[in-house]
N, C-alpha and C positions, 0 to 999 in steps of 0.2 A: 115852395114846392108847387102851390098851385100855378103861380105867374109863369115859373117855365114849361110846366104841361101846356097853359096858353100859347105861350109863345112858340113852342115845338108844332100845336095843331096852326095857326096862323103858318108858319112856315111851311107846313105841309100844304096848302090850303091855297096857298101863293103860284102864281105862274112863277115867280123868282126861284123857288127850290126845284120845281120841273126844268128850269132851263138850264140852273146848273148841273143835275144830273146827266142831263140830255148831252152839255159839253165836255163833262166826265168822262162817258162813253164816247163819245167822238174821239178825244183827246187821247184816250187808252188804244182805241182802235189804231190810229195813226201812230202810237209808239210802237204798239207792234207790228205794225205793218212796216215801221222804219226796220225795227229789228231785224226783221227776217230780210230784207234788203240788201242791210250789211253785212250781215251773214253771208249770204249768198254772195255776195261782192266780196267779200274776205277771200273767201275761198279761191275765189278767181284768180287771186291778184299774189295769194300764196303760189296756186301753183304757175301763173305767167313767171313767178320768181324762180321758181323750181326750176322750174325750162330753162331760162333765160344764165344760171348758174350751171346747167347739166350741158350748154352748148358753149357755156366759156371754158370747163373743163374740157370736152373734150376737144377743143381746138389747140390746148394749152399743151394737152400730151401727145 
């Protein structure tokens, strides 16, 4: 018990656990910053389809 309380405070203690937190946050940031990308590009490409079906309809009648 005592060895990993050590080792827990050396971890904390470390620039190695700071930096991995720090790429956490970056890493988190840029998934959602993808997400909402895609999203927003989904939507586009839905309704460019939309259109793109609502003018072969009605050419077709």
């Amino acid at each position: 018990m005592m060895k990993m309380i050590t080792e827990i405070q050396i971890f904390l203690l470390t620039e190695k656990g700071a930096s991995a937190v720090e790429y956490a946050l970056l890493a988190s940031l840029i998934g959602a910053a993808t997400l909402g990308a895609q999203t927003s590009m989904g939507n586009a490409v839905v309704l460019m389809y939309q259109n793109a079906v609502g003018i072969l309809n009605s050419a077709m009648s």
